[in-house]
C-alpha positions as protocol buffer text, in pm:
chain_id: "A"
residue {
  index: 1
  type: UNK
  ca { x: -6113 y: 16634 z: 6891 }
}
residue {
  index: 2
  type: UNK
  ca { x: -5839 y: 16909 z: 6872 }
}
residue {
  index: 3
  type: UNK
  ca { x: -5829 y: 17248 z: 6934 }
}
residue {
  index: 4
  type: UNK
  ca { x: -5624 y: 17335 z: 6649 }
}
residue {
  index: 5
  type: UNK
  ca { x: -5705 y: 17409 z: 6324 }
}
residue {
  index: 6
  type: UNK
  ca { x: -5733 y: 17715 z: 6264 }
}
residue {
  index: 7
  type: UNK
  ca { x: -5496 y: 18014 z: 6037 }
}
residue {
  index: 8
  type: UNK
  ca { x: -5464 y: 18305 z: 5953 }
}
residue {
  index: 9
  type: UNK
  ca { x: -5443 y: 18511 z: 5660 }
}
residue {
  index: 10
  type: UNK
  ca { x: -5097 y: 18631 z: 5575 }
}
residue {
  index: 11
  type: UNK
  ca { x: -5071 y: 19023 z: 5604 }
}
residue {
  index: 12
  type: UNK
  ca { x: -4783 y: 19049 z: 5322 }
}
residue {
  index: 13
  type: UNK
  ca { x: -4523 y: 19269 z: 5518 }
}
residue {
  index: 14
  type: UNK
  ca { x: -4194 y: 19335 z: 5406 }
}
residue {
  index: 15
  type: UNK
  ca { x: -3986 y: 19563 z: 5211 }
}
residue {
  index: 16
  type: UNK
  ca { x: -4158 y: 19604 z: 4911 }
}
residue {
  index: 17
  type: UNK
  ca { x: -3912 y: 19851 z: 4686 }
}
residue {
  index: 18
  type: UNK
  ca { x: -3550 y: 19781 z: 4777 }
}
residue {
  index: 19
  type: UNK
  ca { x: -3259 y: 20033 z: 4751 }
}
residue {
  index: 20
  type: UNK
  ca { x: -3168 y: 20249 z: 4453 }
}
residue {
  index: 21
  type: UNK
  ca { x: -3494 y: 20164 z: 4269 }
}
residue {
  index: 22
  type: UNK
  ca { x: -3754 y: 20462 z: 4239 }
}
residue {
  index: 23
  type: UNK
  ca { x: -4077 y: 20543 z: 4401 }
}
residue {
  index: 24
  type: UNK
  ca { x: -4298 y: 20789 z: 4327 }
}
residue {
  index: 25
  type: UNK
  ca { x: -4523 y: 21016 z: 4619 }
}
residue {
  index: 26
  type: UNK
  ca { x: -4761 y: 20828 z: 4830 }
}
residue {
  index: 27
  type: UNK
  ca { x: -4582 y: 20478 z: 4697 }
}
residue {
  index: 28
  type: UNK
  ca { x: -4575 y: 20228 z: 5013 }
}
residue {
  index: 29
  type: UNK
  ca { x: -4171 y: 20130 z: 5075 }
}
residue {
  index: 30
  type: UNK
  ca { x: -4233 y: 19885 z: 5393 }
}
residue {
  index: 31
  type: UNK
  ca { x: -4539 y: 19736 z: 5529 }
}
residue {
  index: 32
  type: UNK
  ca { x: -4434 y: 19653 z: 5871 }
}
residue {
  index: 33
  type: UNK
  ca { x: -4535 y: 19589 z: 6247 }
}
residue {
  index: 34
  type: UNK
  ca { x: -4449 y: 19850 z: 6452 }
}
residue {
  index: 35
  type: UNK
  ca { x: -4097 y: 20123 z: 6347 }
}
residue {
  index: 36
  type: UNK
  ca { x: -3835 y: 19837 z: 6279 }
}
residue {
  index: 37
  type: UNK
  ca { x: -3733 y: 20063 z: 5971 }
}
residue {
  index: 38
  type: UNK
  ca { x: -3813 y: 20475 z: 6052 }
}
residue {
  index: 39
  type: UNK
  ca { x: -3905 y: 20736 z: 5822 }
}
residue {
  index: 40
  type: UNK
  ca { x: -3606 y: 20936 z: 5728 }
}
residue {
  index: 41
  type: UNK
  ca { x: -3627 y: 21229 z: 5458 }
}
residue {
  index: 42
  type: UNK
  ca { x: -3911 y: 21258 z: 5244 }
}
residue {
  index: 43
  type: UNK
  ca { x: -4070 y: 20976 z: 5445 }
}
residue {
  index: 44
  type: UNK
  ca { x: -4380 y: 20965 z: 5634 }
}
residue {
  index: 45
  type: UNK
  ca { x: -4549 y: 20711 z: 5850 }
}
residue {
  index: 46
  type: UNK
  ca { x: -4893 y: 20556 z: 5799 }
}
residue {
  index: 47
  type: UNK
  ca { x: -5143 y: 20447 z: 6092 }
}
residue {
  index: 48
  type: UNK
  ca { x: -5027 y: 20075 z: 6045 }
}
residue {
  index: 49
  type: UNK
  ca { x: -4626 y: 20207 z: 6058 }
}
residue {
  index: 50
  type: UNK
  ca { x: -4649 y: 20178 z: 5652 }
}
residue {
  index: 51
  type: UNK
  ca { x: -4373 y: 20417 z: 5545 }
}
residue {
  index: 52
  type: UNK
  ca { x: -4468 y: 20556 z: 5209 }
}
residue {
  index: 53
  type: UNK
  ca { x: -4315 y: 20809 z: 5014 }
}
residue {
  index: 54
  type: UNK
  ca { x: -4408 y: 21171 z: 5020 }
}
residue {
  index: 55
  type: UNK
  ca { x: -4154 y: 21265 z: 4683 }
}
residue {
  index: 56
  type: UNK
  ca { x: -4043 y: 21119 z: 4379 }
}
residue {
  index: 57
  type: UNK
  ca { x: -3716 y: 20962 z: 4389 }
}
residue {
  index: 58
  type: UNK
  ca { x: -3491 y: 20683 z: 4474 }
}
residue {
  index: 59
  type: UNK
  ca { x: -3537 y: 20473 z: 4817 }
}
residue {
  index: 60
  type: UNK
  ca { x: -3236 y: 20497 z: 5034 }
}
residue {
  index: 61
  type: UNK
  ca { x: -3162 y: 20271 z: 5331 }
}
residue {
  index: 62
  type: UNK
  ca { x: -2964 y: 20390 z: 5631 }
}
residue {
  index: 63
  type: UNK
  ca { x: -2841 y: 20301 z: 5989 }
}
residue {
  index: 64
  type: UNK
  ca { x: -2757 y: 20520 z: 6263 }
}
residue {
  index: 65
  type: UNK
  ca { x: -2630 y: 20417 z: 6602 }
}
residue {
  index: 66
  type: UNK
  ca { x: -2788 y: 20100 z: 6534 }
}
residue {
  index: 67
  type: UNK
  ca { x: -3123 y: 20243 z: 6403 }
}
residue {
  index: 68
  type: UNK
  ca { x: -3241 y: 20188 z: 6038 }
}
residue {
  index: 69
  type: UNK
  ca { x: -3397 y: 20478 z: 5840 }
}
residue {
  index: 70
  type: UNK
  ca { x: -3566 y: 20506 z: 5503 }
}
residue {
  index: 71
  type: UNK
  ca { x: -3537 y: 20768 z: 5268 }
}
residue {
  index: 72
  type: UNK
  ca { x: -3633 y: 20934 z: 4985 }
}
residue {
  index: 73
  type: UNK
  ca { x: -3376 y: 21128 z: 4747 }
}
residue {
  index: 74
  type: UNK
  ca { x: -3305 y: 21300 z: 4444 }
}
């Protein structure tokens, strides 16, 4: 017999409001493994590197010096 067959669950990561559209405080922006995106303003980091929201507004996307940053404005 094999030793295959087994799966896991999927853990639904990703981007999950996109740039321009608005999120209000404590809304979850990415769900990811480890800081591929980091927090930029109005941004904060969960225990599982969720970034959420900490003010209403509209989700910004940024890179500097090759770095990608989420934020939060207006």
């Amino acid at each position: 017999s094999t030793k295959n067959g087994r799966d896991s669950n999927s853990k639904r990561l990703g981007v999950k409001v996109y740039g321009n559209q608005p999120v209000k405080a404590g809304g979850i922006m990415i769900r990811q493994r480890g800081l591929t995106f980091k927090p930029g303003i109005s941004v904060s980091v969960g225990k599982d590197y969720t970034l959420f929201a900490t003010q209403n507004g509209y989700v910004q996307f940024e890179t500097i010096n090759d770095k990608k940053f989420v934020s939060v404005v207006g």
